[in-house]
N, C-alpha and C positions, 0 to 999 in steps of 0.2 A: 557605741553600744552595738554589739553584734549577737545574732543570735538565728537559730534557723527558724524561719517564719511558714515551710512548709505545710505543717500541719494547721495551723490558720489559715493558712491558704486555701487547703482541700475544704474546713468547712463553710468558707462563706462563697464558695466558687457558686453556688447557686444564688445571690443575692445580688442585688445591682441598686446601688445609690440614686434613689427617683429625682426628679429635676424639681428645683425646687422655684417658688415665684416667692417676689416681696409683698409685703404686706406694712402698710405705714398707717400709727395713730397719730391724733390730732393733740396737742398738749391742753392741758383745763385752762393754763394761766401762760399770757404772751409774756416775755423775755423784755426787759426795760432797754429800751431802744438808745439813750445815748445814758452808759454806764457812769462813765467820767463826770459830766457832768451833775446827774444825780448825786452821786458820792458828793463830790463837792459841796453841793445844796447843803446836803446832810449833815457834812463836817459843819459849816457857816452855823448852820439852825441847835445845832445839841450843846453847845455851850463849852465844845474843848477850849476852844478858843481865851477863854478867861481862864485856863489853867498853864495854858504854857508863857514862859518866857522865854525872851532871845539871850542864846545858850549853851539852852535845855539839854540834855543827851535822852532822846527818847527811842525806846528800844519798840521794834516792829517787829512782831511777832507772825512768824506765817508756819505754817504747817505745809504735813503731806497729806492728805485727805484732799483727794481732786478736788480743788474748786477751778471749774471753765477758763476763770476769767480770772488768776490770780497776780498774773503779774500786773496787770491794769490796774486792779486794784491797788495792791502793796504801791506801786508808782503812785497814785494820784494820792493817798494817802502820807505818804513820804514828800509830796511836791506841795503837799497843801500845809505840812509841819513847818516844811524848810519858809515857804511861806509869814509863817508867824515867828522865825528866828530861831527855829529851835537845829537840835543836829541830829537827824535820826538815822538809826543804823539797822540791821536785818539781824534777827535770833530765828532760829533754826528752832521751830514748836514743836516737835514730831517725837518727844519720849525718844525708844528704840530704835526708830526707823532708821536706815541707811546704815545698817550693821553699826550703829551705837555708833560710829566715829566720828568724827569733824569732817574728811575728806567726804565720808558717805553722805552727811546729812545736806552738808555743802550741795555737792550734786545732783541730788534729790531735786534741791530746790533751782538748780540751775537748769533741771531736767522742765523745768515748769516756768524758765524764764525767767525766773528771780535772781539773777549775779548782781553782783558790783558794778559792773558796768550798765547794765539796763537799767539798776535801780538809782546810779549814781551816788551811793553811799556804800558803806562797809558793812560788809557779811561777817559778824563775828561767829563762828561754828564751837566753838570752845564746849565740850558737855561739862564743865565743871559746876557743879551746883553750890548753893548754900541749903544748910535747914532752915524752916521758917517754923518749927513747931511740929506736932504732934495731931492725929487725930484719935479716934476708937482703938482703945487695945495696944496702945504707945508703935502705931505706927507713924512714921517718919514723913512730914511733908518735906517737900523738895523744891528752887527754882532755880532757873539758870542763872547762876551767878553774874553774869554779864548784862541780866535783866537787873535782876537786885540792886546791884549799883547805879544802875540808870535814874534818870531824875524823872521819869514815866517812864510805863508801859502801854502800847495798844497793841488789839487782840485784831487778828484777820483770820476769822473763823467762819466755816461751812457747817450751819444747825440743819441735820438730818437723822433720819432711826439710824440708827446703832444695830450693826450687825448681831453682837449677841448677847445683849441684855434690853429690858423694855422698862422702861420710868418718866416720868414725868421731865427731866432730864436724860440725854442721850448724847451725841456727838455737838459739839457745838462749844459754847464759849466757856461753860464750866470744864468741861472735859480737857479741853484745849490749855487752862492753869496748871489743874494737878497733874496732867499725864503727858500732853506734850509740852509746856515751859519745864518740869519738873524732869526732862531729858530721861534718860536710862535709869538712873537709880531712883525717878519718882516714879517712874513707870513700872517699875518693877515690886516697889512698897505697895503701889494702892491694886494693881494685880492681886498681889499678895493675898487680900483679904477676898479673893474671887468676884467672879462676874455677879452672884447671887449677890454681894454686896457693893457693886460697884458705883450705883447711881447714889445710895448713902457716901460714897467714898470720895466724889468726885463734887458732892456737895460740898461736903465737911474741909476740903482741900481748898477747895474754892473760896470759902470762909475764911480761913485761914490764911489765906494771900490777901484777901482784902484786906483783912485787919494788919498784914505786914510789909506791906507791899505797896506801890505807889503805881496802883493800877490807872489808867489815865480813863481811858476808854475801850470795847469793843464792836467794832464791825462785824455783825452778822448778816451772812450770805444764806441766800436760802433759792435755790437753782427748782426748776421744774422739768418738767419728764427729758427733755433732749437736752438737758443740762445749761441752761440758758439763763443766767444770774436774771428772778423775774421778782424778787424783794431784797434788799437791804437798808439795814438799819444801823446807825452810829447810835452805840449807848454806852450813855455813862456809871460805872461801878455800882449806882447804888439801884439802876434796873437790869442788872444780870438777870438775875434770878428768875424776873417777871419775864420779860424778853426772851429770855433760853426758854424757856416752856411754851410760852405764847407762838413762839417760830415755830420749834417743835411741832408743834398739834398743825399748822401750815403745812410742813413739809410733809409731813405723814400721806396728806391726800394728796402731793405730788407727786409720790414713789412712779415710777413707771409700773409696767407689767405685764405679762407675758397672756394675753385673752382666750387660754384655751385650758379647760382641765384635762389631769390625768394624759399627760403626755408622753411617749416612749423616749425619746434620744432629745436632751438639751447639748447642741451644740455650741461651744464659746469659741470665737476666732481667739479669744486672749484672755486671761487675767493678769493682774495687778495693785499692785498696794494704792495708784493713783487713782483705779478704780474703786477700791474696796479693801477695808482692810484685812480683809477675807479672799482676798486677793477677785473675787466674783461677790456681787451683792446677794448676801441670802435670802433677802427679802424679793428680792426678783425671782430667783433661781428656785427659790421653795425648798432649798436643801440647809441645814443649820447644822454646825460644830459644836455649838453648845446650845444655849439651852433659851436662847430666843424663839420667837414665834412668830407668824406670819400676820403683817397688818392686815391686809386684804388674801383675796381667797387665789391661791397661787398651783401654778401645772403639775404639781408631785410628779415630776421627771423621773421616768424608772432607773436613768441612766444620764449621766452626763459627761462630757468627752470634752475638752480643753487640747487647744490646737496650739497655742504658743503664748509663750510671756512676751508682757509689751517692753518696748524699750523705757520709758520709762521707771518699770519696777527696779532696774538696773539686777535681774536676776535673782531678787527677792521674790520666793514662789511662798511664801506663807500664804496657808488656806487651799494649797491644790491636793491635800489630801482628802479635802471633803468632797471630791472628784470621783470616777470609777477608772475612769482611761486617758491618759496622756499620750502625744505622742513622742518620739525619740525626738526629736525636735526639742519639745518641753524640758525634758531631760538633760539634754544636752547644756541646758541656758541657764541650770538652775544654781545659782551662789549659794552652797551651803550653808555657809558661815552668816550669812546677809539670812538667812532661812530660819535657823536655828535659831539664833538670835531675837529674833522678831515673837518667831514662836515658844520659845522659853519664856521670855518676859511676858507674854499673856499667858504663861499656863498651859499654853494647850500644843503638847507634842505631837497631837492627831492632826493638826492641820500641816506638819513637814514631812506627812506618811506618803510615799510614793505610789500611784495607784498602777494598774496595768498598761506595761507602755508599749503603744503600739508603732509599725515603722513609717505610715503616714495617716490623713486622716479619711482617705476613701476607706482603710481598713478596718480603723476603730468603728466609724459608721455600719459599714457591710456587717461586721462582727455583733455588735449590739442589734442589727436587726435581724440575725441567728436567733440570740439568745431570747430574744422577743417571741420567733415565730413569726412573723409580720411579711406579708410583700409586700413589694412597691405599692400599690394601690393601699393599704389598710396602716400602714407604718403611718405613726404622728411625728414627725420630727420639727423642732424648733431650734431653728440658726442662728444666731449674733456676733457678731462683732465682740460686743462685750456685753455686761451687762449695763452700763451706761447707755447704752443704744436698743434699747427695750422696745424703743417706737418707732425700730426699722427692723422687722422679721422676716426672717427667709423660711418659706414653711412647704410641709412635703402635701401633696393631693387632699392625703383624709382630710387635714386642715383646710386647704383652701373650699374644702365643700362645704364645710362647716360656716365660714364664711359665707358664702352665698347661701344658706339655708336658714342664717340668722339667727344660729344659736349660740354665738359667744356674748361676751359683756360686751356695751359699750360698741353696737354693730355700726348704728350710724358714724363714728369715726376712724371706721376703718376703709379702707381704700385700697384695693388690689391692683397692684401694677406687676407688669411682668419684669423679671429681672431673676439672676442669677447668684447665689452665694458664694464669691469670690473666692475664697480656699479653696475651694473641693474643682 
């Protein structure tokens, strides 16, 4: 991408990118110290153990929704079936993702350490589904056919808010049935009936599988601010329901977040779909595509500047339209097709919208604190890594005075240490 940068050049030649210092929160709830272990406990205590026999073909369900510690997981879960004689194999949870395909969904999860070979069992990526019935309005439920036939299912799901719908259910082990078991074309039915209806839709799907389905069990994960698996639970089909909600309302006061209002420039080193399926969490970010709302009271960023896709996303940029400025970088790495895709099946074309791409990110920076008006001393700027890294910020002067003067939330777990934000 070429273009003459001149004339930005002349207006921000008066402005200089202030230095910025880290700032680190303390998490409310500590990280379960040996994971493996607990899981085990867990599997022993919930009673799967009485449903399998030596065999069994039992299908492991994992997704794309970042969870930290997934491959540990899907392993010890996989090691503790094989255990009781059964033969389990890896289904690819993720609806859309990975541009719809077998190879994409495949490496997704490969991207997260889940192959064939780490996991010791076979990755069947196949998106072929079966129907399993109908919900509201003769829409189509959906599963992956390669679960269907299986003699169980277990679920390896992350219960957290939901980018852009709010319900008693949100991401988590209902969602996790209809929309990623239910591959592309179930992802694309319960879409269908929009986000306004989507926590009815993802119930009703849910229901639906149970009654047709030979659900075994789900694993839910539920991670705290630096992303640190700090509850999980094995449950069985007939406490979905209760569990998916009871986590839920958990994870809610776990969100991370950004302790300053009314901020000028949110800076992201990265998005991504591992991140977010918004590619950026908007619950951190305080910026929304549709029509979700903020749990807690969030920095209404006038501006937000995204510096590059992670590798992970494998160049899936869904959600960088809810952005202001990319830079050529950004651009450069974006899979259309992987984009489109993602963003067709939920509906929302505004999040594949390209926003103003600039040619690196001293410039995007210097540029938005033009359009501000702001010098170095009065600019509020907020840095990240991602939005998963909420409770490590790189922030410009106003803020750190703010800091010492003890007007953000939550002052006593703040901690200023000097340091530098690695892009810039």
């Amino acid at each position: 991408m070429q273009y003459d940068t001149s004339v930005i050049d002349g207006l921000i030649q008066d402005y200089t990118v202030p230095e910025l210092k880290r700032i680190t929160q303390v998490p409310k709830m500590k990280g379960i110290d040996n994971l493996r272990g607990e899981l085990l406990t867990r599997l022993e205590r919930c009673g799967l153990s009485g449903h399998i026999s030596p065999g069994m073909r039992v299908a492991v369900a994992v997704g794309s929704r970042g969870i930290a510690d997934i491959s540990l997981i899907a392993k010890t879960v996989i090691d503790y079936l094989i255990s009781k004689g059964a033969k389990p194999f890896v289904v690819p949870a993720m609806g859309s993702h990975g541009g719809a395909t077998p190879d994409g969904q495949r490496s997704v999860l490969s991207g997260y350490g889940v192959t064939e070979e780490t996991m010791g069992v076979p990755v069947d990526d196949s998106m072929d589904v079966v129907e399993i019935g109908e919900i509201a309005s003769n829409v189509p439920c959906y599963i992956a056919k390669s679960a269907f036939e299986s003699d169980g299912i277990v679920l390896c799901a992350r219960v957290k808010p939901h980018t852009d719908f709010r319900g008693e259910h949100e991401s988590g082990l209902l969602k996790m049935i209809g929309i990623g078991l239910g591959k592309h074309k179930g992802a694309i039915a319960l879409h269908g009936r929009g986000f306004e209806n989507m926590e009815n839709s993802i119930k009703m799907a849910a229901k639906n599988a149970l009654d047709h389905t030979k659900l075994l069990l789900g694993v839910a994960v539920v991670e705290n601010e630096i992303h640190e698996t700090c509850r999980i639970s094995c449950v069985l089909p007939e406490d979905f329901f209760q569990v998916d909600k009871e986590e839920l309302e958990i994870s809610k006061n776990l969100i991370g977040g950004i302790p300053f209002d009314k901020i000028d420039i949110l800076f992201l080193g990265e998005i991504g779909k591992e991140v977010s399926g918004n590619g950026f969490d908007p619950n951190i970010a305080d910026r929304f595509t549709f029509r979700g709302k903020q749990y807690h009271a969030g920095p209404n960023p006038r501006y937000i500047i995204v510096s590059n896709l992670s590798e992970a996303t494998h160049g899936n940029a869904a959600g960088v339209g809810t952005a202001d400025f990319i830079t050529k970088r950004v651009f450069e790495k974006i899979d259309f097709p992987s984009t489109y895709i993602n963003c067709i099946t939920a509906r929302g074309p505004q999040g594949a919208k390209i926003p103003m791409v600039m040619q690196d990110d001293e410039t995007a920076i210097r540029l938005c604190m033009m359009m501000c008006g702001k010098s170095v001393n009065n600019i509020r700027i907020v840095c990240m890594k991602n939005t998963m890294t909420s409770m490590e910020l790189f922030v410009s002067p106003a803020l750190i005075q703010e800091c010492r003067e003890g007007i953000i939330r939550n002052e006593e777990k703040l901690k200023i240490k000097e340091g530098y934000f690695t892009n810039l």
